[in-house]
Backbone as a ProteinNet text record, in pm:
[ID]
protein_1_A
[PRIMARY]
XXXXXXXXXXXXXXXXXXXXXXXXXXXXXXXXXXXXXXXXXXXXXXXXXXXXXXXXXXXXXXXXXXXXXXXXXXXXXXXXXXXXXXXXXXXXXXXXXXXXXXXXXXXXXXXXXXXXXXXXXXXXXXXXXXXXXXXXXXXXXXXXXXXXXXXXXXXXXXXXXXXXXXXXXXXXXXXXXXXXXXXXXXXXXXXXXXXXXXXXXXXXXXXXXXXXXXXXXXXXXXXXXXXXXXXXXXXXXXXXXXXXXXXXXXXXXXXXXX
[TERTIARY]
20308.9	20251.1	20311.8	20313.3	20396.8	20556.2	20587.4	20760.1	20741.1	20655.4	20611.1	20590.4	20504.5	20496.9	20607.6	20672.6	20788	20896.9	20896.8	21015.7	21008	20877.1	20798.1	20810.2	20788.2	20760.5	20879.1	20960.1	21027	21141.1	21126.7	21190.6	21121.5	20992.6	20874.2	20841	20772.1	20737.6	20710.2	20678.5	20638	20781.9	20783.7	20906.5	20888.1	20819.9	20861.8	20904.2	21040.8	21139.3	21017.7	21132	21060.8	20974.8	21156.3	21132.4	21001.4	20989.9	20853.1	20729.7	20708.3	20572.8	20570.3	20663.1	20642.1	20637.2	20645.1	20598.7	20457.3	20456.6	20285	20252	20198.2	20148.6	20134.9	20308.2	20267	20144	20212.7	20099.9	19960.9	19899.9	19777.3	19703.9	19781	19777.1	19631.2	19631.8	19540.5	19364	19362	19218.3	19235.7	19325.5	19336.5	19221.9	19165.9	19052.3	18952.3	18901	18799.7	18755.4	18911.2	18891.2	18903.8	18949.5	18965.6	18823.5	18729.5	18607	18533.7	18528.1	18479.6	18488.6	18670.4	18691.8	18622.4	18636.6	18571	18439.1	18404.1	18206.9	18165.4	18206.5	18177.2	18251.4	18279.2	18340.1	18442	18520.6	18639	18678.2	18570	18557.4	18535.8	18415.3	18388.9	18543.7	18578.7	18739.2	18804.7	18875.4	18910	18884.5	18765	18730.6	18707.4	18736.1	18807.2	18910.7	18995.3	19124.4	19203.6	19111.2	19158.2	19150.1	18987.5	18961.6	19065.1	19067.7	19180.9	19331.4	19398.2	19490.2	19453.2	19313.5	19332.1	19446.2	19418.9	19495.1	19407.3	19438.2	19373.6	19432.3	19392.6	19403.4	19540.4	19599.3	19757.3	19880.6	19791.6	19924	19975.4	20077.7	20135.8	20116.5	20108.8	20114.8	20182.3	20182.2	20255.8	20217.2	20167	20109.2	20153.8	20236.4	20272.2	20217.9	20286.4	20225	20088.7	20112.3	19965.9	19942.1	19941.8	19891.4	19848.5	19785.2	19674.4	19670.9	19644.4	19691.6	19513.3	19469.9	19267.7	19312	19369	19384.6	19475.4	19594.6	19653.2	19574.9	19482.3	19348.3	19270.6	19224.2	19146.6	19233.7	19372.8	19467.4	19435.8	19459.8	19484.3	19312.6	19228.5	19111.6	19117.8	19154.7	19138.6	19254.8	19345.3	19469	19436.2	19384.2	19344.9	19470.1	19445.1	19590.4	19682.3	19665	19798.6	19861.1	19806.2	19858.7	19965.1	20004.5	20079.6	20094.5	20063.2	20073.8	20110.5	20217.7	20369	20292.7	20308.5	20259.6	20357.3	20407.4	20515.9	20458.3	20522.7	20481.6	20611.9	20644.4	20770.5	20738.5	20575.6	20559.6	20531.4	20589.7	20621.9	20496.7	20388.5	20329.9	20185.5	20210.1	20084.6	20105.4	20214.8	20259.8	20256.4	20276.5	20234	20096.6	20004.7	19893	19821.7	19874.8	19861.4	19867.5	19988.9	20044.8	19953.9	19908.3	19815.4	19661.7	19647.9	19468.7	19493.7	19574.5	19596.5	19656.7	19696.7	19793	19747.4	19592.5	19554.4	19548.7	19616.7	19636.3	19778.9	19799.6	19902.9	19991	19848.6	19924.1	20013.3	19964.5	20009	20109.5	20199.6	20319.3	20342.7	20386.3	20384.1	20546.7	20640.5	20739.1	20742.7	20843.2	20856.4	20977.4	20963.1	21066.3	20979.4	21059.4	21100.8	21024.4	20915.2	20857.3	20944.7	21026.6	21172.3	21307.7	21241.4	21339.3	21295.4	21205.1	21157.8	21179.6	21162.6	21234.4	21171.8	21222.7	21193.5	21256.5	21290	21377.1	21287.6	21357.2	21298.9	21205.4	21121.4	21028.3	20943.1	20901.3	20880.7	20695	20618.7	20470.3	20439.9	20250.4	20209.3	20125	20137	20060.9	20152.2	20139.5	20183	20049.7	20016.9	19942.8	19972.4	19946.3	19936.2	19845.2	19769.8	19604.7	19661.9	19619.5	19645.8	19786.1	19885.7	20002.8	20138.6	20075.8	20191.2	20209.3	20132	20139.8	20259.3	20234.4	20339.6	20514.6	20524.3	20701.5	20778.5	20883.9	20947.5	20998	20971.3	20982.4	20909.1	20777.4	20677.4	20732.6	20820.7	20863.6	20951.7	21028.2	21074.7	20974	20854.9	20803.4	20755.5	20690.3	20661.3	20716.4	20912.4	20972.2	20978.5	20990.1	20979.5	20910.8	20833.2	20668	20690.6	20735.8	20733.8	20846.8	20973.3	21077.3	21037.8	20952.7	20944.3	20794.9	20744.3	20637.5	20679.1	20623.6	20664.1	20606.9	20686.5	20659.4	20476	20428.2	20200.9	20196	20275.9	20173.7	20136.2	20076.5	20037.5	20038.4	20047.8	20034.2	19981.4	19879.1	19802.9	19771	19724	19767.6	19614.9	19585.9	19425.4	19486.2	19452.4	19445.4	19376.6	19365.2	19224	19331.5	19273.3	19238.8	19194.3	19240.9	19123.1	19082.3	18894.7	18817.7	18779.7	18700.5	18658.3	18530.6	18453.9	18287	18274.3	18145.5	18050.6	18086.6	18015.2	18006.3	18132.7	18231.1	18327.4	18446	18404.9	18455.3	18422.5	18275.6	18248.2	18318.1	18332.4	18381.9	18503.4	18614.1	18736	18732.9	18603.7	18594.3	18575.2	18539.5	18501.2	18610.4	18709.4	18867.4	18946.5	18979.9	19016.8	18996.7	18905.3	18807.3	18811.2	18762.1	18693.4	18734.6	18861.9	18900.1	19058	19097.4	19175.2	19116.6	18970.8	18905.3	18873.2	18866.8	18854	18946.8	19020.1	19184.3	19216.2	19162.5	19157.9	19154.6	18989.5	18920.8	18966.1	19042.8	19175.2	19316	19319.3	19462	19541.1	19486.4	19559	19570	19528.1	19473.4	19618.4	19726.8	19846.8	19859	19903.8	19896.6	19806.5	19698.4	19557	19580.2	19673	19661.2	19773.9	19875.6	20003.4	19908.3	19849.7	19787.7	19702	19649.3	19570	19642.4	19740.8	19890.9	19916.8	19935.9	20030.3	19915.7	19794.5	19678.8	19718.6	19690.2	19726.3	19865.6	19944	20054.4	20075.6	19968.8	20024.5	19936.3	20023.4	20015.4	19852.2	19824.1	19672.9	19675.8	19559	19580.4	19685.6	19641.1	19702.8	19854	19906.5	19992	20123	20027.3	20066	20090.4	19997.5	19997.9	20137.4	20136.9	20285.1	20415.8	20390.7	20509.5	20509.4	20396.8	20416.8	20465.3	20443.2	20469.8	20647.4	20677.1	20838.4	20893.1	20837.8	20899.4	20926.7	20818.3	20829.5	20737.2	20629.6	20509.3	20454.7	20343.7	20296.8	20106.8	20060.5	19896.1	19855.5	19904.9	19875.1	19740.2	19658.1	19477.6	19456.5	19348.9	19344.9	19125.1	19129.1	18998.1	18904.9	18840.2	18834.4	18673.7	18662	18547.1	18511.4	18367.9	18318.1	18364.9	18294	18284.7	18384.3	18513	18648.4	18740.6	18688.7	18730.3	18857.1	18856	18986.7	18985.5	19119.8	19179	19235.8	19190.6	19216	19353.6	19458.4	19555.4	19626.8	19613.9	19651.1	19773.9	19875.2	19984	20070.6	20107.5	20147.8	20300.6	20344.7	20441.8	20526	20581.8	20610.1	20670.3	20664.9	20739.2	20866.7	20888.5	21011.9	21055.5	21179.4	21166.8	21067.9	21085.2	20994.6	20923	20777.6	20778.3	20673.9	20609.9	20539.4	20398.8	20291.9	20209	20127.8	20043.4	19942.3	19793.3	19722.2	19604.6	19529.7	19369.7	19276.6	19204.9	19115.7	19042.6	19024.8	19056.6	18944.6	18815.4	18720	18571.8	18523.3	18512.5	18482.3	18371	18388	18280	18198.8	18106.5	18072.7	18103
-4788.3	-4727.7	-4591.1	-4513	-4409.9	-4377.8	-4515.7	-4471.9	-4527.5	-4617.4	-4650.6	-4531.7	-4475.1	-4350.8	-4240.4	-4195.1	-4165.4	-4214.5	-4334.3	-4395.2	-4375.9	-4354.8	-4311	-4222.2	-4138	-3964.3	-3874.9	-3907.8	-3804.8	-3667	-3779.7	-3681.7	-3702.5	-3701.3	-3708.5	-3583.4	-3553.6	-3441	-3409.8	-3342.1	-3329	-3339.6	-3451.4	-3424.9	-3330.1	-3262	-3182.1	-3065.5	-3010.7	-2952.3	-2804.9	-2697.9	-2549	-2516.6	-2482.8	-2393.1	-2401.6	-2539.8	-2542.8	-2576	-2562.4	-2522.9	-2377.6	-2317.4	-2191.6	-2132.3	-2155.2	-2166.5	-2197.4	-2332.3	-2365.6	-2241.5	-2211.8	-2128.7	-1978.8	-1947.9	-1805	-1777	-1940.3	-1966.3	-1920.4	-1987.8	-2009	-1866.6	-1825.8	-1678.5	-1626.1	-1575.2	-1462.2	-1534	-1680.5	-1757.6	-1801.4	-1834.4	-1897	-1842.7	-1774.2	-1751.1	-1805.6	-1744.7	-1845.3	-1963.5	-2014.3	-2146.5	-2251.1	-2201.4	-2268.2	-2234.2	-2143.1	-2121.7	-2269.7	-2258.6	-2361.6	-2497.5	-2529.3	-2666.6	-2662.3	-2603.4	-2651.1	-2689.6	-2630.3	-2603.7	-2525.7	-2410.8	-2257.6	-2311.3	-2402.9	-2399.4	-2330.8	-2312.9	-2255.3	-2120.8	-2014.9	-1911.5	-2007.8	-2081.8	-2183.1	-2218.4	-2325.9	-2389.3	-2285.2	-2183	-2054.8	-1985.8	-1982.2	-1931	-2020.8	-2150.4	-2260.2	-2237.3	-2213.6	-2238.5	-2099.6	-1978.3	-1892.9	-1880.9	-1942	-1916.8	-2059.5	-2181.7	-2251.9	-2206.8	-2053.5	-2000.1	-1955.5	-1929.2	-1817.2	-1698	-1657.9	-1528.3	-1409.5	-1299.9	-1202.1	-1043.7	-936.6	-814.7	-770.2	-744.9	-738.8	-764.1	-930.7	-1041.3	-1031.1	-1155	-1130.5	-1286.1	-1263.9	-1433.9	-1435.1	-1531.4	-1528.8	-1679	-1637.7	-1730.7	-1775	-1895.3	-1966.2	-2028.3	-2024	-2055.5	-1949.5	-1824.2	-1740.7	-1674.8	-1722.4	-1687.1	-1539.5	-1559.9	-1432.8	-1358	-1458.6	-1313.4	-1353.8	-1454	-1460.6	-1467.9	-1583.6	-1580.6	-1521.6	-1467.7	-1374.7	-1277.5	-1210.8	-1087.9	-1160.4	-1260.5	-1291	-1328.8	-1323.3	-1330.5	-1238.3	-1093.4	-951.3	-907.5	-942.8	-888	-935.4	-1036.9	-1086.3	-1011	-1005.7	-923.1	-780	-723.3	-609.4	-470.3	-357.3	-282	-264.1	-269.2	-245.3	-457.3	-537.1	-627.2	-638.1	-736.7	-774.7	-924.1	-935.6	-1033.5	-1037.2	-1149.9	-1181.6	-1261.4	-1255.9	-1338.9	-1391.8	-1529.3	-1550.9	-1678.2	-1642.4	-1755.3	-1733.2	-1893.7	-1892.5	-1829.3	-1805.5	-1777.4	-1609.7	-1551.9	-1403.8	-1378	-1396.6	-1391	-1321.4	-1463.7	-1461.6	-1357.7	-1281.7	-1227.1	-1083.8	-1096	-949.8	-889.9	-1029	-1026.2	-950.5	-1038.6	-1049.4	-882.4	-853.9	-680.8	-593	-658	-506.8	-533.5	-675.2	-636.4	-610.2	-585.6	-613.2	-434.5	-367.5	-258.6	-153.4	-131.3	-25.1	-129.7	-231.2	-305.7	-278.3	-165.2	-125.7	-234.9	-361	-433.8	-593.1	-555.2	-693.3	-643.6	-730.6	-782.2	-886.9	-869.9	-997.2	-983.4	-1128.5	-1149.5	-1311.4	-1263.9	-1409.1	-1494.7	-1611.5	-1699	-1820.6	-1901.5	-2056.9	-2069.8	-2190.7	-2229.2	-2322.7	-2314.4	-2428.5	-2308.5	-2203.7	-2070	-1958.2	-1961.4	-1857.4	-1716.1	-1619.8	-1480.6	-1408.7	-1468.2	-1440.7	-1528.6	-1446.6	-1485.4	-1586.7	-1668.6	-1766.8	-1685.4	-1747.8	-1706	-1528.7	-1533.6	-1397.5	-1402.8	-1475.9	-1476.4	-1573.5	-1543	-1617.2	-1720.4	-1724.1	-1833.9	-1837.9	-1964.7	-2004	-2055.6	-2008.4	-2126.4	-2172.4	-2256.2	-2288.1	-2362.3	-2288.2	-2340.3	-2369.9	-2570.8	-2610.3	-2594.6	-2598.2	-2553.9	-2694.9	-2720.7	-2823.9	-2928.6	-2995	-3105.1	-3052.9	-2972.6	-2885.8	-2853.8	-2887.6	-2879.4	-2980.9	-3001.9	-3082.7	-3168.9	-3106.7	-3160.2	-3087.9	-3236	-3201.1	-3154.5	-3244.2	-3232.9	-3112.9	-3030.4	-2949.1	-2825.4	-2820.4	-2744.4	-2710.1	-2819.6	-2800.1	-2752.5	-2747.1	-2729.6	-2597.2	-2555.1	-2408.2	-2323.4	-2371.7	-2303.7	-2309.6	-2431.4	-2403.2	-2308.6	-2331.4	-2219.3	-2065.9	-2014.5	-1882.8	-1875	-1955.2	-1956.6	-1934.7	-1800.9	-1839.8	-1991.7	-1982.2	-2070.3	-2089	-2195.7	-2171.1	-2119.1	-2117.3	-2067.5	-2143.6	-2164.3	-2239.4	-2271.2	-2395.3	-2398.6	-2461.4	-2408.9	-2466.2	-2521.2	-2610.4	-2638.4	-2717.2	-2664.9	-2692.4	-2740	-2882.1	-2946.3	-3062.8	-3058.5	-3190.4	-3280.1	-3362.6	-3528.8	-3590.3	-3744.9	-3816.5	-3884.3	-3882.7	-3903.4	-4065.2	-4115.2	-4232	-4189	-4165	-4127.8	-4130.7	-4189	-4198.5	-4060.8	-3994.4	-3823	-3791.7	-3834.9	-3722.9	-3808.7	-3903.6	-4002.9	-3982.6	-3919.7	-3891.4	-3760.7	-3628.5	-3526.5	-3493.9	-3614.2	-3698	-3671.5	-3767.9	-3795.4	-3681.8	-3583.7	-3467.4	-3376.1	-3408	-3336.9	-3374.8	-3517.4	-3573.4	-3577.3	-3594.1	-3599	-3503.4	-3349.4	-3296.3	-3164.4	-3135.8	-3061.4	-3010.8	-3136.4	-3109.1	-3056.2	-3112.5	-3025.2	-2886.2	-2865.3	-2689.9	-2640.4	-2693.3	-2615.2	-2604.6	-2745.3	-2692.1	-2589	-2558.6	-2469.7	-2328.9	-2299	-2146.5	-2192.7	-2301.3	-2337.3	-2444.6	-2478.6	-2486	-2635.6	-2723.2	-2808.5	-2926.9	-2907.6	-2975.5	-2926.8	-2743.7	-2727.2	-2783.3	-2795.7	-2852.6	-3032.9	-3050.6	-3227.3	-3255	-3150.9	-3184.9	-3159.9	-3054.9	-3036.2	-3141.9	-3229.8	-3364.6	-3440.7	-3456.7	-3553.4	-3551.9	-3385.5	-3357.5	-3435.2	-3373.2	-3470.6	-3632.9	-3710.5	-3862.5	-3898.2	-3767.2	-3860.2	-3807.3	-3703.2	-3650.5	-3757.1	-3755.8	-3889.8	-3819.3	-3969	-3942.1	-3845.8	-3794.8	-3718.4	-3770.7	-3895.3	-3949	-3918.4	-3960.3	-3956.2	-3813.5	-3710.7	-3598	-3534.1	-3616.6	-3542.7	-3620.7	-3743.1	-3821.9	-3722.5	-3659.4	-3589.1	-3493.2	-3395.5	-3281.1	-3323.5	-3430.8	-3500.6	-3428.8	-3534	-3535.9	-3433.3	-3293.5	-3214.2	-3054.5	-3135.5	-3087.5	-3035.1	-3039.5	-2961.9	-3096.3	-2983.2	-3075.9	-3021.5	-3128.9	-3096.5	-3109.3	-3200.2	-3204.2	-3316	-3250.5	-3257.5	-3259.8	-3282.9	-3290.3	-3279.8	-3226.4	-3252.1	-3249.5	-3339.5	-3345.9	-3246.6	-3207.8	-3073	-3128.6	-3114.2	-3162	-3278.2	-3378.4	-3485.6	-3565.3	-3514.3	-3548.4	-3533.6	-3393.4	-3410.9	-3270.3	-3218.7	-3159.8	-3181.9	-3166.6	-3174.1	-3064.4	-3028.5	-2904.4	-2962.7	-2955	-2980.1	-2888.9	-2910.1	-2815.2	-2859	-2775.6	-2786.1	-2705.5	-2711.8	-2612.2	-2646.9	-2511.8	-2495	-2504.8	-2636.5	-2613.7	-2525	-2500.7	-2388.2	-2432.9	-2574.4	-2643.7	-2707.3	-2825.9	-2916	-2984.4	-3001.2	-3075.8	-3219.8	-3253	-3362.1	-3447.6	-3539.3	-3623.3	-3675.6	-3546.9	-3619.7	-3552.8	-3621.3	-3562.4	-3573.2	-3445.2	-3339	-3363.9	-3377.6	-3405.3	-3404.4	-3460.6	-3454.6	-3306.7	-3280.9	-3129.2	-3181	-3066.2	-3096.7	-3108.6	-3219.3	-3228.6	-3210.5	-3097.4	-3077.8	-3130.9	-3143.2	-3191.8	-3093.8
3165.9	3046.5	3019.4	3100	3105.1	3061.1	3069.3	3028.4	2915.6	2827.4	2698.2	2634.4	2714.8	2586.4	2584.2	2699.6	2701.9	2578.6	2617.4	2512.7	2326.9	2339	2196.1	2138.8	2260.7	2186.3	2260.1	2370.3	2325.8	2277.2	2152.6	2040.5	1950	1924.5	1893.8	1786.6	1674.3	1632.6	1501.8	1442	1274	1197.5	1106.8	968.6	937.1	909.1	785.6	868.9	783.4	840.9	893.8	983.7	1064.3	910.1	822.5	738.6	607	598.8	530.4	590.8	687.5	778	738	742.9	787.9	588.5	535	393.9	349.2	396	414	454.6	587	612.9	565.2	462.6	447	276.7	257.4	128.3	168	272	332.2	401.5	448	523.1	516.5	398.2	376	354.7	354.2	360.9	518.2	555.3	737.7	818.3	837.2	937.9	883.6	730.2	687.8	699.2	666.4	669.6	766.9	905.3	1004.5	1011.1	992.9	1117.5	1021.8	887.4	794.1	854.6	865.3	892.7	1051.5	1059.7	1252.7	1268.5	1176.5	1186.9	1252.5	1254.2	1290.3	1458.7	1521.4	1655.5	1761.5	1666.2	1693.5	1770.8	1774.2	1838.1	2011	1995.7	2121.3	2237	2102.9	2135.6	2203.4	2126.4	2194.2	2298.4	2349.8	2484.8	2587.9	2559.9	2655.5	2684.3	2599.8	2592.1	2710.5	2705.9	2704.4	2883.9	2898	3023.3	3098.9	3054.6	3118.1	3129.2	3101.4	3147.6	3248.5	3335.5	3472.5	3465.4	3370.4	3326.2	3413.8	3487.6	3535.1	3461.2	3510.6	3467.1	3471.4	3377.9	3454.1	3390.5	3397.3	3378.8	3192.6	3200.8	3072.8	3021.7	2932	2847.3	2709.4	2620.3	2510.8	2463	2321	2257	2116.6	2159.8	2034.3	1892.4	1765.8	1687.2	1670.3	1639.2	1713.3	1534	1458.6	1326.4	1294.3	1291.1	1286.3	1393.8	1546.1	1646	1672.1	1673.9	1703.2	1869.8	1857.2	2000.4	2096.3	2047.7	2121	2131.7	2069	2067.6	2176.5	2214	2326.2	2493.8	2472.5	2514.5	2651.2	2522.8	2530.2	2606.8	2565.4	2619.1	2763.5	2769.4	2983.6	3039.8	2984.7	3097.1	3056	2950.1	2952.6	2890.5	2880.3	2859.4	2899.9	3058.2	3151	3167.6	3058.3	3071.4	2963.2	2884.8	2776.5	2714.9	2600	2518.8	2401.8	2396.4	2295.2	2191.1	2048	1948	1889.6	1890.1	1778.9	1696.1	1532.7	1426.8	1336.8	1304.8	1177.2	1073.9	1032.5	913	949.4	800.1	777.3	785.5	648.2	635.8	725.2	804.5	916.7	1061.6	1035.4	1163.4	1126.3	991.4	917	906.1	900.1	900	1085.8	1131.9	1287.8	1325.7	1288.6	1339.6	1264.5	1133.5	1026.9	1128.6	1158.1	1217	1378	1462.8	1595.7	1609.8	1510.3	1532.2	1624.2	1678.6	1761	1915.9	1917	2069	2126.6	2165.8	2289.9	2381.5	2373.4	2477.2	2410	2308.6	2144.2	2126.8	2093.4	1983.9	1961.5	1839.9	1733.3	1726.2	1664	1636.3	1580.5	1486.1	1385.3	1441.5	1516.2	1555.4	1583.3	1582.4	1632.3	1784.7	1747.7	1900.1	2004.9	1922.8	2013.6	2058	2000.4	2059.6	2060.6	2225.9	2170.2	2234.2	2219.8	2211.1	2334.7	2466.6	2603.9	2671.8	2776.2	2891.6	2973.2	3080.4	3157	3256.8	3273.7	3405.7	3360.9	3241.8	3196.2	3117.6	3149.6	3168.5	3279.1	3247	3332.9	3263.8	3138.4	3076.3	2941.7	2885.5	2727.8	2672	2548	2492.9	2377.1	2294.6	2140.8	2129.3	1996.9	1972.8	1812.1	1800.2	1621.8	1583.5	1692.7	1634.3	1687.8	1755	1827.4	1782.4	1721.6	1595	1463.7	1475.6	1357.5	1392.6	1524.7	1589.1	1593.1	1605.4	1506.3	1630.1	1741.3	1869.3	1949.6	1997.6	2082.3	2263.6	2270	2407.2	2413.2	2393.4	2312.8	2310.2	2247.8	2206.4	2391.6	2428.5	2592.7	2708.1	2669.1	2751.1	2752.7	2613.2	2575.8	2651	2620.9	2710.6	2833.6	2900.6	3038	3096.8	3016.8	3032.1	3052.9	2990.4	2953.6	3057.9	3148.6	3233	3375.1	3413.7	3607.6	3686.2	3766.1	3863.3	3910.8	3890.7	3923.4	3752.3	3707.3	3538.3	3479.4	3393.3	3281.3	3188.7	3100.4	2990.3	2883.2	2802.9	2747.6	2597.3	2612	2446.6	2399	2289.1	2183.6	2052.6	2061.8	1941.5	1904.5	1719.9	1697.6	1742.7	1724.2	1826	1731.6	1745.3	1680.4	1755.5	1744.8	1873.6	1829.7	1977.8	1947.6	1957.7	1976.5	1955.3	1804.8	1790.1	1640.1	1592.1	1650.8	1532.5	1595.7	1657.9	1627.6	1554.6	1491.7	1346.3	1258.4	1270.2	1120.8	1119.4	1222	1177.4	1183	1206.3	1136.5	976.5	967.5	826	723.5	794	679.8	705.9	806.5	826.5	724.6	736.6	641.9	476.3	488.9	314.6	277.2	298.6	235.9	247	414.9	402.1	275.8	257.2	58.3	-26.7	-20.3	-119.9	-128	15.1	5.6	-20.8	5.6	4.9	-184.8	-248.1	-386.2	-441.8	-357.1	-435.1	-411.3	-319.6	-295.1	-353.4	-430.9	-508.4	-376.8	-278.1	-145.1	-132.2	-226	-179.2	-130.9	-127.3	-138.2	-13.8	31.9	176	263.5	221.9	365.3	354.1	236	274	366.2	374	448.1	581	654.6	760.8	837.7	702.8	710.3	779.8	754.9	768	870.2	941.1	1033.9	1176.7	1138.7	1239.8	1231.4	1130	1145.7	1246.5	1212.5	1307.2	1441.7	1493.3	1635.2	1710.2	1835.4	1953.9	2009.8	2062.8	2162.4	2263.8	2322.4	2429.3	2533.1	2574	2656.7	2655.7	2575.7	2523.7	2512	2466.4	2495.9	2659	2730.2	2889.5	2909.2	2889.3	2932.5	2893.1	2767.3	2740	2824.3	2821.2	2893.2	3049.1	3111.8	3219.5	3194.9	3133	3098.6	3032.6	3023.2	2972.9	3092.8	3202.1	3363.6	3425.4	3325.8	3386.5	3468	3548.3	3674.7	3649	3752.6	3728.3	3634.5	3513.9	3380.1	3347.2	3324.3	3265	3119	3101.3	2958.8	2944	2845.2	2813.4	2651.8	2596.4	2469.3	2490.4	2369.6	2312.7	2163.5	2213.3	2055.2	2028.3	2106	2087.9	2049.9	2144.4	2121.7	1966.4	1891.9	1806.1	1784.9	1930.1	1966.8	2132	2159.9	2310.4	2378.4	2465.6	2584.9	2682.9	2656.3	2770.1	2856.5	2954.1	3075.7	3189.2	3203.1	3299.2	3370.1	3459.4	3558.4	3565.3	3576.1	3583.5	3724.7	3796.8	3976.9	4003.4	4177	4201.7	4260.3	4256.5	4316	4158	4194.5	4085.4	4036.1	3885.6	3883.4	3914.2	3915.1	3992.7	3862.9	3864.3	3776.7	3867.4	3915.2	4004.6	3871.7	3850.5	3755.2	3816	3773.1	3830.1	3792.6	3826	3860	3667.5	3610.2	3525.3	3464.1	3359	3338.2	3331.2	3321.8	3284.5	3167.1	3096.6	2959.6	2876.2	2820.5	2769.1	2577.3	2546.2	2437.9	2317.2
[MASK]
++++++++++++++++++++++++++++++++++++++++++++++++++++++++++++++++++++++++++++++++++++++++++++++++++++++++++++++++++++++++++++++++++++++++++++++++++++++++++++++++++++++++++++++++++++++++++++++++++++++++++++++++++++++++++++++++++++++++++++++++++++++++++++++++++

């Protein structure tokens, strides 16, 4: 089953080219917090402090967070490693990174920079965590996007990745259904509604959890877990970076929470 999904995904990843994601988004920019807390159902602060505490990041350390928009979660990044730590923000879009640097600018230990999650602007072995939260569905190569991450991760680091899912549970089909449905319509109603249907899209075609751990498998991370939130209607994935070559033993369950 494993080299099935292998063979699938990877070179696996969103059509639509860097440069118009990163358009979408600078369109979107200035409603993006709103409207993620909206589409989530106020959750998303939640999601986030999963996400944040599954780096085991301590006082200190350094991380760097892909696809980091706004900089919400590179800001919660920044609060666990603290000032004498450091955390890297990068997004294709201008926009959102401009945004990121005007609300983040009295954080000493933040920076923001606009590049490519398939190139990104750090040397090998130079944090102790990666994450991307809602963003990895959006790279044009998933396996790729993973290797990245693990490249720029020491040896025991981590890397983590938060994204919707489509769940099999009752209510977390119906809140599919109001992803799908209803989030175009909001997007209307800020002129957006063409950007939030491509976003619709980009969900229908990213692979199952499962699916995703197989890649991250094959892209070298090890200990790779996974866990769905809210009623499987996003996924918590988790992987370690070895301190030898890499190997394909995969790690124990996360704890899944509702």
């Amino acid at each position: 089953m494993r080299d099935r999904f292998r063979a699938r995904f990877e070179g696996g990843g969103n059509p639509v080219p860097t440069e118009d994601i990163g358009a979408l988004f600078d369109r979107i920019a200035d409603r993006y917090d709103a409207m993620n807390l909206v589409i989530s159902g106020f959750q998303e602060p939640r999601w986030r402090r999963r996400l944040v505490q599954a780096t085991q990041l301590e006082a200190g350390m350094a991380a760097i967070d892909v696809a980091t928009g706004t900089g919400k979660v590179a800001a919660s990044l920044a609060d666990r490693v603290g000032t004498f730590g450091h955390v890297l923000g990068v997004d294709v879009s201008d926009r959102m990174v401009a945004r990121a640097r005007a609300e983040h600018a009295d954080r000493i230990e933040m920076e923001f920079l606009i590049a490519d999650a398939l190139d990104l602007p750090a040397g090998d072995a130079t944090f102790d965590a990666a994450t991307i939260a809602f963003g990895m569905r959006n790279l044009p190569d998933y396996r790729r996007g993973f290797e990245e991450m693990l490249r720029v991760v020491r040896p025991g680091g981590r890397v983590v990745c938060l994204e919707i899912a489509r769940p099999r549970s009752l209510i977390g089909r119906l809140g599919l259904v109001w992803f799908e449905r209803i989030v175009p319509r909001l997007g209307s109603l800020i002129g957006q509604g063409r950007a939030y249907a491509c976003l619709v899209d980009s969900v229908r075609g990213y692979p199952t959890p499962d699916e995703i751990a197989a890649v991250m498998r094959a892209a070298g991370l090890v200990d790779v877990a996974w866990a769905p939130l809210t009623f499987g209607m996003v996924t918590l994935h988790v992987g370690v970076r070895p301190a030898g070559p890499p190997s394909e033993v995969a790690g124990p369950a996360l704890e899944a929470a509702g």
